[in-house]
C-alpha positions as a LaTeX table, in Angstrom:
\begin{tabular}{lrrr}
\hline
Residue & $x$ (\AA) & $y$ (\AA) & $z$ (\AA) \\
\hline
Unk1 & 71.75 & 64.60 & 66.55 \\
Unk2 & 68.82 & 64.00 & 69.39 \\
Unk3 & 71.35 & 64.44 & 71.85 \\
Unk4 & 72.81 & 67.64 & 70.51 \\
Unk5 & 69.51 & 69.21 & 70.39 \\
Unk6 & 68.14 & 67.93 & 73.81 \\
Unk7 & 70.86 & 69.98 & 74.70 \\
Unk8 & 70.46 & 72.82 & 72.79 \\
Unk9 & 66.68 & 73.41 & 74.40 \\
Unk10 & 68.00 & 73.01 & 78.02 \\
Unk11 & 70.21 & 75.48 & 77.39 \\
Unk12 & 68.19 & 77.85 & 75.40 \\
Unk13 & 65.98 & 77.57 & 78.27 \\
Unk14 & 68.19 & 78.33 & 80.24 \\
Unk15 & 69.21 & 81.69 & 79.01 \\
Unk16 & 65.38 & 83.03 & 78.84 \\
Unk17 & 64.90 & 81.83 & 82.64 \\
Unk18 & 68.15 & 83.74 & 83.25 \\
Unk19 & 68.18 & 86.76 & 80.35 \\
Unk20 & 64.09 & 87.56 & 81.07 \\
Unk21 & 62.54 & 89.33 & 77.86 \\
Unk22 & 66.11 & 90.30 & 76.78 \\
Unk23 & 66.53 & 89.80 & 73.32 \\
Unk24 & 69.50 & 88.02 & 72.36 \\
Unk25 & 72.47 & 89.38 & 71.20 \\
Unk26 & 73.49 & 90.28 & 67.75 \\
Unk27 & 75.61 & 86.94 & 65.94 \\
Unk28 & 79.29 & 88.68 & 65.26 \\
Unk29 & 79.52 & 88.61 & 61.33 \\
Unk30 & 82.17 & 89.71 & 59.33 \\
Unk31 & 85.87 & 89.24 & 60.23 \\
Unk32 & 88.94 & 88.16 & 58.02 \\
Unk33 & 89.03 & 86.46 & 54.54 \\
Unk34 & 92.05 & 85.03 & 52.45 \\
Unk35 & 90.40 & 84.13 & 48.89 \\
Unk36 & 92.41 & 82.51 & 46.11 \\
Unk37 & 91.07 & 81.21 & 42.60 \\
Unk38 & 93.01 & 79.72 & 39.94 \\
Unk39 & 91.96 & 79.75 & 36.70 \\
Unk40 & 95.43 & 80.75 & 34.41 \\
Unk41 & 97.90 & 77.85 & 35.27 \\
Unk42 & 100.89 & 79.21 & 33.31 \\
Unk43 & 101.75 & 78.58 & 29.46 \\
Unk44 & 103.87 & 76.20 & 29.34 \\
Unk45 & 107.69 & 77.16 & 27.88 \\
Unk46 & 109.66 & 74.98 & 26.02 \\
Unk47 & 111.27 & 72.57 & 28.09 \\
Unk48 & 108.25 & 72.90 & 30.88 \\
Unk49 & 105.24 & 71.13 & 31.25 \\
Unk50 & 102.64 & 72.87 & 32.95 \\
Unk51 & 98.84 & 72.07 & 35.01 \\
Unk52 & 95.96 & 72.76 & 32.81 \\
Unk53 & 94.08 & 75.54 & 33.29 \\
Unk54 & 90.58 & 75.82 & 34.43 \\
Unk55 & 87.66 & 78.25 & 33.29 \\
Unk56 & 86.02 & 79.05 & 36.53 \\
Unk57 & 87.89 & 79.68 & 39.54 \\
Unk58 & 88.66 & 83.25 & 38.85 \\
Unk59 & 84.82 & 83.91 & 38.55 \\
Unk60 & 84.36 & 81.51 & 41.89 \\
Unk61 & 86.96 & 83.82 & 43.28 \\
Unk62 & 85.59 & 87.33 & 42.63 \\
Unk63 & 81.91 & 86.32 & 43.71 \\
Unk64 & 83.26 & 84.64 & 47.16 \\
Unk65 & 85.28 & 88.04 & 47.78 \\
Unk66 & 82.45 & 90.75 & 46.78 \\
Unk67 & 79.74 & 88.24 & 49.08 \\
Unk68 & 82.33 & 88.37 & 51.84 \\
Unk69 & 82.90 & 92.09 & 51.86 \\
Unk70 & 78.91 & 92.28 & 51.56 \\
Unk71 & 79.29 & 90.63 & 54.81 \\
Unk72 & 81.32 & 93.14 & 56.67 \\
Unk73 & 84.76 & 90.78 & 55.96 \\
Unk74 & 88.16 & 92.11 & 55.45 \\
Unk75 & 88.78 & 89.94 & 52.33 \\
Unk76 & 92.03 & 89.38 & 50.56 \\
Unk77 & 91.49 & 88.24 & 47.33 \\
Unk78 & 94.45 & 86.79 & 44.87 \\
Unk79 & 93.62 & 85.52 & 41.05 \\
Unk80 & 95.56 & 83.43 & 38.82 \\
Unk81 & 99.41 & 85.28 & 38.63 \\
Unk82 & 98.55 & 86.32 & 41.92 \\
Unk83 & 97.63 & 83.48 & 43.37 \\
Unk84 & 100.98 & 81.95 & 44.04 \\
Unk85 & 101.82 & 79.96 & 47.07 \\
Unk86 & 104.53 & 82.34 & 48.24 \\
Unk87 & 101.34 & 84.90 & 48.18 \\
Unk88 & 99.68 & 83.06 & 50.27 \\
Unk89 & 102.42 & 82.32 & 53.07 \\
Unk90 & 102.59 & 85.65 & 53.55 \\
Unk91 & 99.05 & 86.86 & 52.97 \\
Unk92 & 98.41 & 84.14 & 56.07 \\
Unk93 & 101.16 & 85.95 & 58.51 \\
Unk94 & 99.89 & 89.35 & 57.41 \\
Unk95 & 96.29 & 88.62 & 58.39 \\
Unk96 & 97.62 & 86.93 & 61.47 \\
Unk97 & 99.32 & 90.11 & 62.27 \\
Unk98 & 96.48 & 92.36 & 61.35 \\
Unk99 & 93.91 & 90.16 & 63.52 \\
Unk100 & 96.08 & 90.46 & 66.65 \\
Unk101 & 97.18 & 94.01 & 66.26 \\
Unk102 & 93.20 & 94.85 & 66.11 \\
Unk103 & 92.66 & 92.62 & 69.10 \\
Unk104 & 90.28 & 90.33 & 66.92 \\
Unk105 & 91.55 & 86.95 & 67.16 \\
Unk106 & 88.67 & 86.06 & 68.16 \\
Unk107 & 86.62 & 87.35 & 65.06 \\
Unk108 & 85.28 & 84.83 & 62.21 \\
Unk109 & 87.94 & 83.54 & 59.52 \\
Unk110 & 87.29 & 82.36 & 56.22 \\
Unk111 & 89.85 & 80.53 & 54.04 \\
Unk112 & 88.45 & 80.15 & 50.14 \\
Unk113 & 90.62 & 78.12 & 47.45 \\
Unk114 & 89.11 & 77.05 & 43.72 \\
Unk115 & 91.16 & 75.51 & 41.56 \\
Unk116 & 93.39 & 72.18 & 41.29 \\
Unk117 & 93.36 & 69.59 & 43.62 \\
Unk118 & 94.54 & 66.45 & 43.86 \\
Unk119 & 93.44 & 63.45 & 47.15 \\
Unk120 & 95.43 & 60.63 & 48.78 \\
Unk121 & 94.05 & 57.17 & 46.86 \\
Unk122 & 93.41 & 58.55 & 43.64 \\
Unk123 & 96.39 & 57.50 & 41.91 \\
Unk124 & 95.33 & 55.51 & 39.58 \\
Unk125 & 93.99 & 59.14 & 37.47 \\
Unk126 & 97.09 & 60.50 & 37.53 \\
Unk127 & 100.51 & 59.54 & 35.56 \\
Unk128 & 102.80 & 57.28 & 37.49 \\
Unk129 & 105.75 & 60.45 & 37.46 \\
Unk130 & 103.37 & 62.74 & 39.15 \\
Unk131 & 102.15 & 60.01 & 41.50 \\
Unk132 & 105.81 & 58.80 & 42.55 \\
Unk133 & 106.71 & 62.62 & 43.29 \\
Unk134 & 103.78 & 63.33 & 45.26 \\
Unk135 & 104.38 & 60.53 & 47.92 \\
Unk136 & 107.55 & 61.97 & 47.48 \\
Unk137 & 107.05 & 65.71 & 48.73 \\
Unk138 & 104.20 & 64.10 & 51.37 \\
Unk139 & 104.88 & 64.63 & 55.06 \\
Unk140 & 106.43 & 61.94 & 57.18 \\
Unk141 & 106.10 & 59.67 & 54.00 \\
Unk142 & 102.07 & 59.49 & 54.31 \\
Unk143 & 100.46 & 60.29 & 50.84 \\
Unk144 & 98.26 & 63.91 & 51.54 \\
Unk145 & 96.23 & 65.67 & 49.44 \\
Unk146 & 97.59 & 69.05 & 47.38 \\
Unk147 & 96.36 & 72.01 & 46.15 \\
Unk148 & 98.03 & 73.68 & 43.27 \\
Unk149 & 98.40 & 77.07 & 42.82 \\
Unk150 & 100.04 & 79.58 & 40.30 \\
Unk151 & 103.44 & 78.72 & 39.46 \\
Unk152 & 105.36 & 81.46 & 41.38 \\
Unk153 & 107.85 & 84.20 & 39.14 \\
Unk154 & 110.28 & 83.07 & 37.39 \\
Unk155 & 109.70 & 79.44 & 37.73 \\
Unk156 & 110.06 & 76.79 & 34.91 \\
Unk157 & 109.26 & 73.51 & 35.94 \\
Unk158 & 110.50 & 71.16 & 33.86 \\
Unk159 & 109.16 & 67.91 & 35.85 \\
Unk160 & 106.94 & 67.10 & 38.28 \\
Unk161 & 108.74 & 67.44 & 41.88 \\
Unk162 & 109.51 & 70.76 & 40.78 \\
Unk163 & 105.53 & 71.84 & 39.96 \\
Unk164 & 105.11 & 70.11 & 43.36 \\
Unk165 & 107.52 & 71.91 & 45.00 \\
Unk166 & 106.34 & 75.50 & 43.57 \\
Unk167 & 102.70 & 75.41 & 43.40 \\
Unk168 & 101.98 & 72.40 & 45.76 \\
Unk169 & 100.24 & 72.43 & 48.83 \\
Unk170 & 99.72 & 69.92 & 51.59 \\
Unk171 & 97.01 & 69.65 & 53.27 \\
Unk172 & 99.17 & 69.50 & 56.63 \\
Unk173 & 101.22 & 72.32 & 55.33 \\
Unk174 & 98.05 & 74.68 & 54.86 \\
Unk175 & 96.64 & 73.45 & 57.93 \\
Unk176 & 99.97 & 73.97 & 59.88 \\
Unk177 & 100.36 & 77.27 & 57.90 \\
Unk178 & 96.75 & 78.29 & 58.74 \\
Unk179 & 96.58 & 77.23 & 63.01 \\
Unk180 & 99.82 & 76.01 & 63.86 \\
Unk181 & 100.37 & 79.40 & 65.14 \\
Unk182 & 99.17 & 82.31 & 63.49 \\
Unk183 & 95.47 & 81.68 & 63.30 \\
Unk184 & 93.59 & 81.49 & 66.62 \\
Unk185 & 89.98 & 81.88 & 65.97 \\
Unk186 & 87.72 & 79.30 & 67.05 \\
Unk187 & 85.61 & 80.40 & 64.46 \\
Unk188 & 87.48 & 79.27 & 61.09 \\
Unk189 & 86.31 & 78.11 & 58.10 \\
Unk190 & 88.33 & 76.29 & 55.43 \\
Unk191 & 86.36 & 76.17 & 51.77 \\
Unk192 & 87.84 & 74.30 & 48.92 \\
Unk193 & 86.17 & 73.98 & 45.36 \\
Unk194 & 88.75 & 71.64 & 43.95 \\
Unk195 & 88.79 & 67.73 & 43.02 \\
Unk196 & 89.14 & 65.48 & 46.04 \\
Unk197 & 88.83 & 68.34 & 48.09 \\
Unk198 & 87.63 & 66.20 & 50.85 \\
Unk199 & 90.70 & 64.88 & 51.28 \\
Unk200 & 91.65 & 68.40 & 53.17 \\
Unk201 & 89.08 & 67.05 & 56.40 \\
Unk202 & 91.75 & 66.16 & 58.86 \\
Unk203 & 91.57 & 62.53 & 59.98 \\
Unk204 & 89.74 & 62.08 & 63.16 \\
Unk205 & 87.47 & 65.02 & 62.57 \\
Unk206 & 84.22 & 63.61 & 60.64 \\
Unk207 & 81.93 & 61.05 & 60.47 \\
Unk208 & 81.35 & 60.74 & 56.61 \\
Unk209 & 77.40 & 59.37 & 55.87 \\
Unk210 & 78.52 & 59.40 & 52.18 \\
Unk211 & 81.12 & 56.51 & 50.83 \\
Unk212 & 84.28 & 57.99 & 50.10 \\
Unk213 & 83.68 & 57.61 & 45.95 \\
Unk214 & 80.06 & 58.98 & 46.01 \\
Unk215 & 77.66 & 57.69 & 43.19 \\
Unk216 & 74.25 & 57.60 & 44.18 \\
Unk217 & 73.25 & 54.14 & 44.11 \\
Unk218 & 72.59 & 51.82 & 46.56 \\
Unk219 & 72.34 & 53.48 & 49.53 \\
Unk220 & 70.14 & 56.81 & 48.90 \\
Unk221 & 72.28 & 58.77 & 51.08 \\
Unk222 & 71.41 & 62.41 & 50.62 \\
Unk223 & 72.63 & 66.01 & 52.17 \\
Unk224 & 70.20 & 65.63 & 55.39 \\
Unk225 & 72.69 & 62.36 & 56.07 \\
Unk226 & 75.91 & 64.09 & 55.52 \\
Unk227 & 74.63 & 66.85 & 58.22 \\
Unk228 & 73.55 & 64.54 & 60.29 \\
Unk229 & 77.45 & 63.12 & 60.26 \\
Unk230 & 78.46 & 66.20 & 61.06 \\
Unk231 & 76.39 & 66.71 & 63.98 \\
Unk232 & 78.12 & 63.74 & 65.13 \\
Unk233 & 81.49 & 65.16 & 64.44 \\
Unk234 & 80.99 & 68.22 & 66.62 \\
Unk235 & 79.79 & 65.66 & 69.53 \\
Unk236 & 82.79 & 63.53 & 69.75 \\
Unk237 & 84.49 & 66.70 & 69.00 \\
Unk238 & 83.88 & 68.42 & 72.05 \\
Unk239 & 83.52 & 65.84 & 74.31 \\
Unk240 & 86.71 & 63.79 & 73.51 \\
Unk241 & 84.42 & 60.61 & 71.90 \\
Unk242 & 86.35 & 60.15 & 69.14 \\
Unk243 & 89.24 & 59.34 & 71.27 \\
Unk244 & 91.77 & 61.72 & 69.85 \\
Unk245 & 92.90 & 64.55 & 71.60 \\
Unk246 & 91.24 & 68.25 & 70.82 \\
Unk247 & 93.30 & 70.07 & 68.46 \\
Unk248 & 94.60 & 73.70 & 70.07 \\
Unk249 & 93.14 & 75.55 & 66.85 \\
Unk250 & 91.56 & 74.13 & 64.07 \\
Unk251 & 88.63 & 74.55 & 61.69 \\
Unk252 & 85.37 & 73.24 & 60.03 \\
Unk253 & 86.57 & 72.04 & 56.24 \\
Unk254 & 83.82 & 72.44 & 53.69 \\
Unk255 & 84.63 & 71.00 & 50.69 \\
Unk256 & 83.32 & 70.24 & 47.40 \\
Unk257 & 83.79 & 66.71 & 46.73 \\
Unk258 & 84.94 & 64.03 & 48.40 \\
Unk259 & 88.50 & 62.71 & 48.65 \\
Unk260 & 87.90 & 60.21 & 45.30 \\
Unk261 & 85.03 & 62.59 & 43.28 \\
Unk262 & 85.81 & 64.92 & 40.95 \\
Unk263 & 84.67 & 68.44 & 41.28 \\
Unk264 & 82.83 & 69.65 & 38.02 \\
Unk265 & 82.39 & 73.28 & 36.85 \\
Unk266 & 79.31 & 74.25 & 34.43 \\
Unk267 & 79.38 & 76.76 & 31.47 \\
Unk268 & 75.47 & 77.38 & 32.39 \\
Unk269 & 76.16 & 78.43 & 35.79 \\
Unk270 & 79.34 & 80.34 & 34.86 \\
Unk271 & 81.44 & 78.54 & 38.13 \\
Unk272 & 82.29 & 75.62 & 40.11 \\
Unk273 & 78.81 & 73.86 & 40.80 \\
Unk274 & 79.61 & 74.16 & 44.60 \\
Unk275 & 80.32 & 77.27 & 44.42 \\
Unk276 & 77.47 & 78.58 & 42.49 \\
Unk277 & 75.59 & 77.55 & 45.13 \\
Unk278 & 77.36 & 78.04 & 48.55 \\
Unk279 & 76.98 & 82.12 & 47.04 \\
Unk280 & 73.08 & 81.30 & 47.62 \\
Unk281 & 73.17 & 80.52 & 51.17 \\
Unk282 & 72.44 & 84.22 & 52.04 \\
Unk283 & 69.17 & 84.43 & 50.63 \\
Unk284 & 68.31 & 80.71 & 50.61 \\
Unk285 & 70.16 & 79.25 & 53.55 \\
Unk286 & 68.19 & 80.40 & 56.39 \\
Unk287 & 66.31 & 77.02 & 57.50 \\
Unk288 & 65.82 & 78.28 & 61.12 \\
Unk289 & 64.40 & 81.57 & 59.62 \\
Unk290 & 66.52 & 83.62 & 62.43 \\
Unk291 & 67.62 & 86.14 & 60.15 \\
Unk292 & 71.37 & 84.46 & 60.06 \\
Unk293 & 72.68 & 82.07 & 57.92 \\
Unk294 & 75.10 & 79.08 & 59.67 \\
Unk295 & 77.74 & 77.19 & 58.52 \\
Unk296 & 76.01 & 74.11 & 58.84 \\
Unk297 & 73.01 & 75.84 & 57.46 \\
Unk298 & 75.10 & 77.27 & 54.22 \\
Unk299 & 76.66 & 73.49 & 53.67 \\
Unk300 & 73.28 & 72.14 & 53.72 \\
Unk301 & 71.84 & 74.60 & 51.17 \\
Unk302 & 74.96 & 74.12 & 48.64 \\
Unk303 & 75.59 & 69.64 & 49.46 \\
Unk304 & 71.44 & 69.52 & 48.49 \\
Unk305 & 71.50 & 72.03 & 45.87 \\
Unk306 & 74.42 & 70.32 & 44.01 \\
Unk307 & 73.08 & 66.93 & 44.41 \\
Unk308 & 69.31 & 68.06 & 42.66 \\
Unk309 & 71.16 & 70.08 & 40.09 \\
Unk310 & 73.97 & 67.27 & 39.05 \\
Unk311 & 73.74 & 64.24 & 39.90 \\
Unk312 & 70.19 & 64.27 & 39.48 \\
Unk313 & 71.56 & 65.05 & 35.32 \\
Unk314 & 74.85 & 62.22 & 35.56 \\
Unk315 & 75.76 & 58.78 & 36.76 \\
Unk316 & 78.36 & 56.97 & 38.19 \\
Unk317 & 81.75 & 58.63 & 38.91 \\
Unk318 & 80.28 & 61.72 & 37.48 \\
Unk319 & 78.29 & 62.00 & 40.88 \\
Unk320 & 79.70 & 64.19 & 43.56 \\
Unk321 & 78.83 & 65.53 & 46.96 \\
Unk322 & 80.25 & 68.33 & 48.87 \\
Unk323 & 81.44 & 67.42 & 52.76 \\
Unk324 & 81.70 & 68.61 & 55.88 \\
Unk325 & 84.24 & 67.82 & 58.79 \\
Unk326 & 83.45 & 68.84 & 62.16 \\
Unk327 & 85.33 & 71.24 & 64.29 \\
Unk328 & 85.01 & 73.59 & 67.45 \\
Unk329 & 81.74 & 75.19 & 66.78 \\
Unk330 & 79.31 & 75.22 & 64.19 \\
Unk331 & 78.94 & 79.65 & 64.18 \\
Unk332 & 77.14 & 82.16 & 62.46 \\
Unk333 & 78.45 & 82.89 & 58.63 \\
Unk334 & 76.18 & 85.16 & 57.25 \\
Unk335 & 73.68 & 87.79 & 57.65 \\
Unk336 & 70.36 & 87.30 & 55.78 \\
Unk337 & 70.07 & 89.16 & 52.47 \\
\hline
\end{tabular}
């Protein structure tokens, strides 16, 4: 992090040497938003089996959509029947379309999922039939982590592959979905309020200060650590230390629990924990007191906020903490409110 910021003053010095008394320019905010929340899994028929459902994700859903179009986005927002993954293949290509068309590839993008999830090394939660079909349906025969959405029309699952196959996810299929094409911006933004959701950070990406099963004892890591990983991340991103190649798009991943946690919901707060209080960053976020709120500046707020509010109240494998993966650019999110 010294390093980063040594160079951060050189180059803000820079500018005023060069720009005079020029104030600097306005931070671009607003741009394009795909939001999904799944609450309503299905019924299940008889003959099906069917994914619990959850109480929360709608509300996470609706209250990430109305602070996004408070922030000049053009949000697309899907909910429960809605939310299905054929939905969302081609709510990706339209937005795609409607970014280039505009000439705005170059404009913020925020992806938003709450809901299911399910991480690579967590099998011992699950049943063995659900465990054999995800390695099954993983790409190239490497485990990934899923996200599950709303079964899609007319589908009746009766077994597992088949739920997989319907309202599964990978994380390389979203990620190829999302920037394998269509999605250009070097200012993305993937959030995921969903167990194991860390397990979305692509490999090579992040330096993760917190153990992979976070529980609060032993080390005293806190949120200041995990940003300071992060800081890290963007180093070796940009300057090829990590010894992987620099993808041709990609994305900063915030997610809400790390790729073994759980990620809890609470009647009190009416959402996802996370959630609840990523939609603070606005008014609370603003550590630099610039008037704009960062992504790195909004992660902070919600990873310390969760771990005062929870963990501070459970132990063990209750404990959780939100992460971070590093990416292009760390950019501005949103405005003060």
């Amino acid at each position: 992090m010294i390093s980063i910021r040594v160079r951060a003053i050189c180059l803000a010095a820079f500018m005023v040497a060069v720009a005079g008394c020029s104030p600097p320019a306005r931070p671009v905010v607003g741009g394009y938003a795909i939001v999904y929340g799944v609450s309503d899994y299905g019924a299940p028929a008889v003959g099906t089996i069917r994914i619990n459902s959850l109480p929360f994700p709608r509300s996470d859903a609706i209250a990430i959509a109305a602070l996004l179009g408070d922030q000049g986005y053009d949000v697309t927002l899907r909910m429960d029947s809605d939310a299905t993954t054929e939905n969302l293949f081609a709510d990706i290509e339209a937005v795609a379309a409607e970014m280039e068309q505009e000439g705005r590839t170059d404009a913020p993008f925020f992806f938003y999922f709450a809901g299911h999830g399910i991480g690579a090394g967590t099998d011992h939660l699950y049943p063995a039939a659900l465990v054999d079909a995800l390695d099954t349906a993983s790409p190239s025969g490497a485990r990934s982590a899923f996200l599950f959405f709303h079964p899609n029309s007319g589908s009746h699952p009766a077994d597992w592959s088949q739920i997989i196959a319907d309202q599964g996810v990978s994380e390389t299929r979203l990620r190829d979905a999302l920037f394998a094409a269509p999605i250009v911006s070097a200012r993305s933004l993937i959030v995921i309020d969903a167990c194991h959701a860390g397990g979305f950070i692509e490999a090579g990406t992040s330096h993760d200060a917190l153990p992979a099963d976070y529980t609060g004892s032993g080390r005293g890591v806190s949120a200041a650590d995990a940003l300071s990983a992060f800081g890290l991340s963007v180093d070796a991103w940009s300057t090829g230390a990590s010894g992987s190649e620099q993808p041709a798009a990609s994305a900063i991943v915030i997610a809400s629990s790390g790729a073994y946690e759980w990620a809890w919901e609470d009647s009190r707060l009416g959402h996802g924990i996370f959630t609840y209080f990523f939609l603070e960053a606005p008014r609370y976020a603003d550590r630099n007191h610039d008037g704009w709120i960062t992504v790195t500046e909004a992660y902070n707020h919600a990873a310390a906020r969760v771990d005062a509010y929870w963990n501070e109240l459970v132990s063990g494998s209750n404990r959780y903490m939100p992460r971070m993966s590093g990416g292009a650019t760390d950019f501005v999110l949103f405005e003060r409110r």
